[in-house]
SEVOVEX-833925 format. One record per residue: residue in one letter; x, y, z of N, C-alpha, C, O in turn. Coordinates in pm, whole numbers, plus 50000, padded with zeros to 5 digits. Example, Ala and Ser with C-alpha at 12.3 -4.5 7.8 and 13.67 -1.06 7.14 Angstrom:
2
<r r="a" n_c1="51319" n_c2="49431" n_c3="50780" ca_c1="51230" ca_c2="49550" ca_c3="50780" c_c1="51320" c_c2="49670" c_c3="50780" o_c1="51424" o_c2="49668" o_c3="50846"/>
<r r="s" n_c1="51285" n_c2="49775" n_c3="50708" ca_c1="51367" ca_c2="49894" ca_c3="50714" c_c1="51290" c_c2="50003" c_c3="50787" o_c1="51341" o_c2="50114" o_c3="50804"/>
end
This chain:
76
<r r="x" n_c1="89232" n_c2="87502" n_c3="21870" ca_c1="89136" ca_c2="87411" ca_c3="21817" c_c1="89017" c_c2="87492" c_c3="21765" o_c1="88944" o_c2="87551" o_c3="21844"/>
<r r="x" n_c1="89000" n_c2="87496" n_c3="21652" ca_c1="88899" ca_c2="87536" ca_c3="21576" c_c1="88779" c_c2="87453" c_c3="21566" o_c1="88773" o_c2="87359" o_c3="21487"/>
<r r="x" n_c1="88675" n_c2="87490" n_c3="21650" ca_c1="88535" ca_c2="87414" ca_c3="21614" c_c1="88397" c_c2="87526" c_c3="21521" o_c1="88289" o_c2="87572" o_c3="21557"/>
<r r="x" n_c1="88461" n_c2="87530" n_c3="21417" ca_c1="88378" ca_c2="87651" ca_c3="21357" c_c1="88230" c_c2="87553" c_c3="21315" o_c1="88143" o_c2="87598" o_c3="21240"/>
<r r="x" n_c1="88224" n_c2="87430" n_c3="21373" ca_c1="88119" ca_c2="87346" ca_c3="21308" c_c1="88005" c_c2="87319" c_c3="21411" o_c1="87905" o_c2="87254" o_c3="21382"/>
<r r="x" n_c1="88028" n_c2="87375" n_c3="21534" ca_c1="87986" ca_c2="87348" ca_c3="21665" c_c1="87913" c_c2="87492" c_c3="21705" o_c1="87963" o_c2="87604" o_c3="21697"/>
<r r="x" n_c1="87772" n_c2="87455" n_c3="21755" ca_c1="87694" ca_c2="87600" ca_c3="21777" c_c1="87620" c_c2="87572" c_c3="21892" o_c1="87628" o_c2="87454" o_c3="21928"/>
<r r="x" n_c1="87578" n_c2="87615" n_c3="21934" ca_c1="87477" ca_c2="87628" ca_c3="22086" c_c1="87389" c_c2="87739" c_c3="22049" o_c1="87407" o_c2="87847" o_c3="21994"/>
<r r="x" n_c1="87269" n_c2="87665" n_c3="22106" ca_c1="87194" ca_c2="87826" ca_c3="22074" c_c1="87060" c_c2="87799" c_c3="22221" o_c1="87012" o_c2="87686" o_c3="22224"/>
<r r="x" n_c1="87019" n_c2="87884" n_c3="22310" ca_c1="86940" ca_c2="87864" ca_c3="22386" c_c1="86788" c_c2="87731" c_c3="22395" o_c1="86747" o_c2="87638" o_c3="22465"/>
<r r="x" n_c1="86758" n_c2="87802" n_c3="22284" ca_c1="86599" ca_c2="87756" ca_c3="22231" c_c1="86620" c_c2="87610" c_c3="22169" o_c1="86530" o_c2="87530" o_c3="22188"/>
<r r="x" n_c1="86714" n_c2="87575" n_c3="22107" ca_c1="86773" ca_c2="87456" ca_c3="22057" c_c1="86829" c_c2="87345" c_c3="22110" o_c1="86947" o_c2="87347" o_c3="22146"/>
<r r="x" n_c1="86734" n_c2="87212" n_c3="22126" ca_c1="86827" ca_c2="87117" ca_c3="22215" c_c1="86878" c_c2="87157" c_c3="22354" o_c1="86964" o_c2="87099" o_c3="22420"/>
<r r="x" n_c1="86807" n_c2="87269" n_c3="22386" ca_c1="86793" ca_c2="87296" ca_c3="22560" c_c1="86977" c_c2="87357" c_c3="22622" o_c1="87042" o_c2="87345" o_c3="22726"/>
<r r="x" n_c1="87001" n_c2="87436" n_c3="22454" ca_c1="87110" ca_c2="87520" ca_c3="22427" c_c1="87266" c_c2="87388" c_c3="22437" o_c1="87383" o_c2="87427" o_c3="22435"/>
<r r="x" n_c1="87230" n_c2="87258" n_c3="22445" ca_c1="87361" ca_c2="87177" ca_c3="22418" c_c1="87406" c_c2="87202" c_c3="22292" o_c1="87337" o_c2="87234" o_c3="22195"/>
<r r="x" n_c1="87570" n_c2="87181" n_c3="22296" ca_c1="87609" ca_c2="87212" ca_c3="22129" c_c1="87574" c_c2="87086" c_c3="22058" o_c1="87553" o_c2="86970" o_c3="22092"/>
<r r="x" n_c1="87575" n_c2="87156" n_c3="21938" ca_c1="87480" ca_c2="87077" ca_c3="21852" c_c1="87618" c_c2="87134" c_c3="21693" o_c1="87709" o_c2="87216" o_c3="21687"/>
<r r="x" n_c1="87564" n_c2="87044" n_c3="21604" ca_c1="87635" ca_c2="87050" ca_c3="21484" c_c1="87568" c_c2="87186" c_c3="21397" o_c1="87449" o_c2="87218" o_c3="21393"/>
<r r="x" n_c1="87684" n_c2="87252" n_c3="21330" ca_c1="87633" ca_c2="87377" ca_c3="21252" c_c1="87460" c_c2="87418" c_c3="21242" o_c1="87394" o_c2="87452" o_c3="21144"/>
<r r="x" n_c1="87419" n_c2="87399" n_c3="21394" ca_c1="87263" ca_c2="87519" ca_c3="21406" c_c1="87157" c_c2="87374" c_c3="21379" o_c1="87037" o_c2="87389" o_c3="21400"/>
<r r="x" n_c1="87201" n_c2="87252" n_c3="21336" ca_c1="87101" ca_c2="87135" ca_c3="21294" c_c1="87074" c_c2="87056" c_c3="21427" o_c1="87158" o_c2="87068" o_c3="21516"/>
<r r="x" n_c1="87007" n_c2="87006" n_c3="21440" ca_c1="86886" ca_c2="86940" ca_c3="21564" c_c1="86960" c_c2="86829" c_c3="21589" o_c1="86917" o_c2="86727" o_c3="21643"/>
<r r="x" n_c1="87075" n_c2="86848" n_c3="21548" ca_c1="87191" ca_c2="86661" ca_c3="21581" c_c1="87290" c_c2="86704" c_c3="21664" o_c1="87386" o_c2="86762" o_c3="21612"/>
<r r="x" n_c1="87286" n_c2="86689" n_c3="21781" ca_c1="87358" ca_c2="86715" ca_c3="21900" c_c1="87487" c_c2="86630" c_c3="21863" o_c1="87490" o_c2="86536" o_c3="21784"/>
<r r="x" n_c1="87614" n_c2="86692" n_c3="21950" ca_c1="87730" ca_c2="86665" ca_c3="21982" c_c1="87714" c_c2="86513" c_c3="22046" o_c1="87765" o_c2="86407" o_c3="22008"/>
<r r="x" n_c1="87619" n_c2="86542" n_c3="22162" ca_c1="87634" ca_c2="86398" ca_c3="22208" c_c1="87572" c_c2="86302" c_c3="22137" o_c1="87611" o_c2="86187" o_c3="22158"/>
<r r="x" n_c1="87448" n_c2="86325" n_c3="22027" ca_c1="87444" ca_c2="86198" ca_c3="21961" c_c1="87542" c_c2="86147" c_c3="21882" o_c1="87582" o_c2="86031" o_c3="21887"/>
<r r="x" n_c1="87586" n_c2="86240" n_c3="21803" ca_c1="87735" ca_c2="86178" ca_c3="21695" c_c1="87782" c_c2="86116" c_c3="21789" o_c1="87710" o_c2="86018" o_c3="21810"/>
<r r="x" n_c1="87907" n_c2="86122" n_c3="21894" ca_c1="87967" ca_c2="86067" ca_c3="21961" c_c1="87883" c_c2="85964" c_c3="22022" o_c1="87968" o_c2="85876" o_c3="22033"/>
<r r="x" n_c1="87790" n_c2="85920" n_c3="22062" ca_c1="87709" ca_c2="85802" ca_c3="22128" c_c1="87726" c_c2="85737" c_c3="21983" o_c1="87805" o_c2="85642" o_c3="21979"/>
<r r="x" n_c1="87666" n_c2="85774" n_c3="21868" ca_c1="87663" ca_c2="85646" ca_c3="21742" c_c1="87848" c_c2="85591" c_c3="21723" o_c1="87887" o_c2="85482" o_c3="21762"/>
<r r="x" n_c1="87924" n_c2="85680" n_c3="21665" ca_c1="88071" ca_c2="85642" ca_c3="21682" c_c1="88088" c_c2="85562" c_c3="21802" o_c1="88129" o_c2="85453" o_c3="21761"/>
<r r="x" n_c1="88074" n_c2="85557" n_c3="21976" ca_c1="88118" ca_c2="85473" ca_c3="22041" c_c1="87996" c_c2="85368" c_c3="22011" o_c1="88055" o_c2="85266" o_c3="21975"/>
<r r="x" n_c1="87902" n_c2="85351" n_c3="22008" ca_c1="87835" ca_c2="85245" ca_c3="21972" c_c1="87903" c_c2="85153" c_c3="21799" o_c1="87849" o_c2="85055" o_c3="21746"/>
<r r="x" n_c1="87986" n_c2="85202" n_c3="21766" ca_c1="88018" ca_c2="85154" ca_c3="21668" c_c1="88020" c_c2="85204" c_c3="21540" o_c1="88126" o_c2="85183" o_c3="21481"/>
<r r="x" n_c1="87941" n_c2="85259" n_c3="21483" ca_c1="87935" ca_c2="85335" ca_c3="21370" c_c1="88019" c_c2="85391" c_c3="21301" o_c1="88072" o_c2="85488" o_c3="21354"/>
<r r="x" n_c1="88059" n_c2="85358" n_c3="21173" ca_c1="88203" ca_c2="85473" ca_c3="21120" c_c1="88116" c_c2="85520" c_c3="21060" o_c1="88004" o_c2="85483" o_c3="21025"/>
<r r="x" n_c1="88201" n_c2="85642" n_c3="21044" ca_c1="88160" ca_c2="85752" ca_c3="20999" c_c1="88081" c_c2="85754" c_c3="20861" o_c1="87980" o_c2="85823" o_c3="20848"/>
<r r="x" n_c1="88143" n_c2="85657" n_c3="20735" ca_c1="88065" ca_c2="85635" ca_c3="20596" c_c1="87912" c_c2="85596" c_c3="20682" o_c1="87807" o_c2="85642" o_c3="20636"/>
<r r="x" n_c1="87910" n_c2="85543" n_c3="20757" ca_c1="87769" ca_c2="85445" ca_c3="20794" c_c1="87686" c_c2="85562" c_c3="20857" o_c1="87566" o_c2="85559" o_c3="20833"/>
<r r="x" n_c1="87741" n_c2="85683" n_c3="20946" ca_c1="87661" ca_c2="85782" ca_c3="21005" c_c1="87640" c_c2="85879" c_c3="20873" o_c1="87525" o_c2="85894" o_c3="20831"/>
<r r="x" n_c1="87727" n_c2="85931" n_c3="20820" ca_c1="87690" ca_c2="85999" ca_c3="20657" c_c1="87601" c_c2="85916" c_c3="20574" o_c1="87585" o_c2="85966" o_c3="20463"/>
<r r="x" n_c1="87539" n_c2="85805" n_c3="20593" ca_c1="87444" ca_c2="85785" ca_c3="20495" c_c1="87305" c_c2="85759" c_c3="20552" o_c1="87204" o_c2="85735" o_c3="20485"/>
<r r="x" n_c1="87312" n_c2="85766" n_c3="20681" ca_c1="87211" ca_c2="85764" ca_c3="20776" c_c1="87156" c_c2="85880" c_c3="20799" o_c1="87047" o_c2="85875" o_c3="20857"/>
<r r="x" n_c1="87212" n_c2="86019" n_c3="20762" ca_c1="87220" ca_c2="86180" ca_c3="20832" c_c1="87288" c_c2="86211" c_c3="20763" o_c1="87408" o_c2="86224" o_c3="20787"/>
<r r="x" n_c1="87225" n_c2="86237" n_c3="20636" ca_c1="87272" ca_c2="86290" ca_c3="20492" c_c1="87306" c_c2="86447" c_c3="20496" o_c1="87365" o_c2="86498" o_c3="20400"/>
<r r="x" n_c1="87264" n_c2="86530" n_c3="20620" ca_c1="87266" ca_c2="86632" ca_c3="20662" c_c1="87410" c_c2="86673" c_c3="20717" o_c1="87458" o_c2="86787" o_c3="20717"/>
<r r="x" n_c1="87477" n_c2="86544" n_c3="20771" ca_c1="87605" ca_c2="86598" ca_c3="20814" c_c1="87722" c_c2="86568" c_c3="20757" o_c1="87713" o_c2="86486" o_c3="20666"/>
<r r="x" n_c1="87783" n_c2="86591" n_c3="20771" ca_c1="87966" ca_c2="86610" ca_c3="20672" c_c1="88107" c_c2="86553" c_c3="20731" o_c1="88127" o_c2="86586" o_c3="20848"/>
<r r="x" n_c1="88169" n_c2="86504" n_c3="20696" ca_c1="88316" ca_c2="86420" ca_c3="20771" c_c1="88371" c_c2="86535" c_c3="20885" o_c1="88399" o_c2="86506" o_c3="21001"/>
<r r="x" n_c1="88377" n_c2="86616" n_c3="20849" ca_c1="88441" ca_c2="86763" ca_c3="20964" c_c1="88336" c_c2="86769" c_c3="21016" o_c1="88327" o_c2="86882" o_c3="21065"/>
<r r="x" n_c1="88246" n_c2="86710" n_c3="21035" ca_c1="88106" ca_c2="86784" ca_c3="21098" c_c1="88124" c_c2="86671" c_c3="21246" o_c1="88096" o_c2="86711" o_c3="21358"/>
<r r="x" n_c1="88173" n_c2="86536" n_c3="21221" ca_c1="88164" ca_c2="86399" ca_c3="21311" c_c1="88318" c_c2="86409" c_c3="21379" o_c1="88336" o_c2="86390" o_c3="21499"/>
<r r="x" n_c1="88433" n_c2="86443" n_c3="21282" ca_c1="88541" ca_c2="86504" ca_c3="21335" c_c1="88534" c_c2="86553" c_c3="21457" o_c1="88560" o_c2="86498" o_c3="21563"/>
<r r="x" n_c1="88479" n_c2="86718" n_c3="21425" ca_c1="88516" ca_c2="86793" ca_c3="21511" c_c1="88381" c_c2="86778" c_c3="21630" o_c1="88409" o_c2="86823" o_c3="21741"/>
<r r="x" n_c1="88263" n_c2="86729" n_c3="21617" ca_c1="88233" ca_c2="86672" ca_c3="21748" c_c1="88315" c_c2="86586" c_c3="21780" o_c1="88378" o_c2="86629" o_c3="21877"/>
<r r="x" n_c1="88348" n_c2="86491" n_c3="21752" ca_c1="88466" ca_c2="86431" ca_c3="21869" c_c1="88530" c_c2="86500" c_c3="21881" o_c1="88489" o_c2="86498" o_c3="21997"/>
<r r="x" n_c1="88643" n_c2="86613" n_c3="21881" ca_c1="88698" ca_c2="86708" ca_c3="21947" c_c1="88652" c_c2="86759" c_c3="22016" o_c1="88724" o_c2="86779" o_c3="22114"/>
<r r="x" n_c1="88545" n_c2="86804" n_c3="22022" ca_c1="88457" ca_c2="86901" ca_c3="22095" c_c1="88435" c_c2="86831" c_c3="22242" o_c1="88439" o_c2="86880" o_c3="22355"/>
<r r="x" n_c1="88413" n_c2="86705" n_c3="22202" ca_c1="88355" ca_c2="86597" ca_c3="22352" c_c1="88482" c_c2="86567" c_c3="22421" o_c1="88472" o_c2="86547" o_c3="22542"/>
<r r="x" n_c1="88632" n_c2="86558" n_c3="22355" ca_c1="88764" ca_c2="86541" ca_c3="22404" c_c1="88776" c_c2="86636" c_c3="22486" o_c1="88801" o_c2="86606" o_c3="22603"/>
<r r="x" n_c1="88760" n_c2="86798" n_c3="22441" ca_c1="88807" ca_c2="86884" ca_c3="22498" c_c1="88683" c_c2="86894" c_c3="22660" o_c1="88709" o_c2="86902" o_c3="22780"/>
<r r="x" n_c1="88582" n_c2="86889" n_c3="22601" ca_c1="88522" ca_c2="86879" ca_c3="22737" c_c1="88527" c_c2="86778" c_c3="22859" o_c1="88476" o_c2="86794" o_c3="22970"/>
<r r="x" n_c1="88621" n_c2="86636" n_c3="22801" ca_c1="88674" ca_c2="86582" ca_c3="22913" c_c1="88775" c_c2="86601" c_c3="22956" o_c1="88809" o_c2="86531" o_c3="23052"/>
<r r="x" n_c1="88848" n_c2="86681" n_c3="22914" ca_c1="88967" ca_c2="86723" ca_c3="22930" c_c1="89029" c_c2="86764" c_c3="23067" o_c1="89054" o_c2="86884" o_c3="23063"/>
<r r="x" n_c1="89049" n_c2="86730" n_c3="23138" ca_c1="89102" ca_c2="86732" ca_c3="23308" c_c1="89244" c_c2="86778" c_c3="23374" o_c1="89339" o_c2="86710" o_c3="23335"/>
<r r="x" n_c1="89257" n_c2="86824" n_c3="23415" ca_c1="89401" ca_c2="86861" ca_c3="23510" c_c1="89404" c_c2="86826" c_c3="23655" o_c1="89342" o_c2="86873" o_c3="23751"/>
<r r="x" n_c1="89507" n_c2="86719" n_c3="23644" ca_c1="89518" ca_c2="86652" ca_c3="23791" c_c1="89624" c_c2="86750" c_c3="23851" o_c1="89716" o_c2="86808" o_c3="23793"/>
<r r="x" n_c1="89584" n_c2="86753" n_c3="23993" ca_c1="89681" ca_c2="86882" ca_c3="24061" c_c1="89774" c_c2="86760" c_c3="24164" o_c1="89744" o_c2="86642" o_c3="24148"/>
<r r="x" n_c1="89836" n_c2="86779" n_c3="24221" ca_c1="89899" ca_c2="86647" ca_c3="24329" c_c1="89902" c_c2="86836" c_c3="24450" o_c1="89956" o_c2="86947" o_c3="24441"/>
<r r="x" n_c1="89810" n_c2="86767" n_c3="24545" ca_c1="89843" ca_c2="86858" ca_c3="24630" c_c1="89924" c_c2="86818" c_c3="24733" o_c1="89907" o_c2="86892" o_c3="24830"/>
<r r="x" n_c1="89989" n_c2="86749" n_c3="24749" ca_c1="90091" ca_c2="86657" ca_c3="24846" c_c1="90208" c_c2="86589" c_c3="24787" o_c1="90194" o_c2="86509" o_c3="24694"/>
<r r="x" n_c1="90318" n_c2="86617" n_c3="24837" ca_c1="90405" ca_c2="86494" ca_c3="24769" c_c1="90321" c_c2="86352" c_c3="24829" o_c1="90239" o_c2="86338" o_c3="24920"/>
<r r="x" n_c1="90389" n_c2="86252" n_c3="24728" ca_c1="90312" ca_c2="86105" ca_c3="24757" c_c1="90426" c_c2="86047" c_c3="24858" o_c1="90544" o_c2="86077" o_c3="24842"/>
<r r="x" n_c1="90389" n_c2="85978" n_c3="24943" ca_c1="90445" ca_c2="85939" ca_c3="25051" c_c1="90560" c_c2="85831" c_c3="25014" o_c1="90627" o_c2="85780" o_c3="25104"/>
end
């Protein structure tokens, strides 16, 4: 998975990833999309960001929920 659109930087947004180095965090895209928003409606709101830009934050937020259940027991 390629997130070449996704940056972190210390001093910035308190170092959360954020979209290519711009002040629009990962978690806001994804909060407007689950609040509803498609994507034409966030591109004309945040003329600053790009279809691969809303993409691949949602990838980015997938992969960080991303979980591995272990079964340490057979189930009875």
């Amino acid at each position: 998975m390629a997130l070449d659109r996704i940056t972190a930087e210390p001093g910035k947004l308190e170092g959360r990833p954020c979209i290519r180095g711009l002040r629009m965090s990962v978690q806001s895209v994804v909060r407007l999309v689950a609040a509803g928003w498609a994507f034409d409606e966030i591109l004309a709101n945040y003329p600053d960001l790009e279809h691969e830009d809303i993409r691949q934050a949602l990838e980015c937020a997938a992969a960080a929920t991303d979980a591995h259940v272990l079964s340490l027991r057979e189930p009875a």
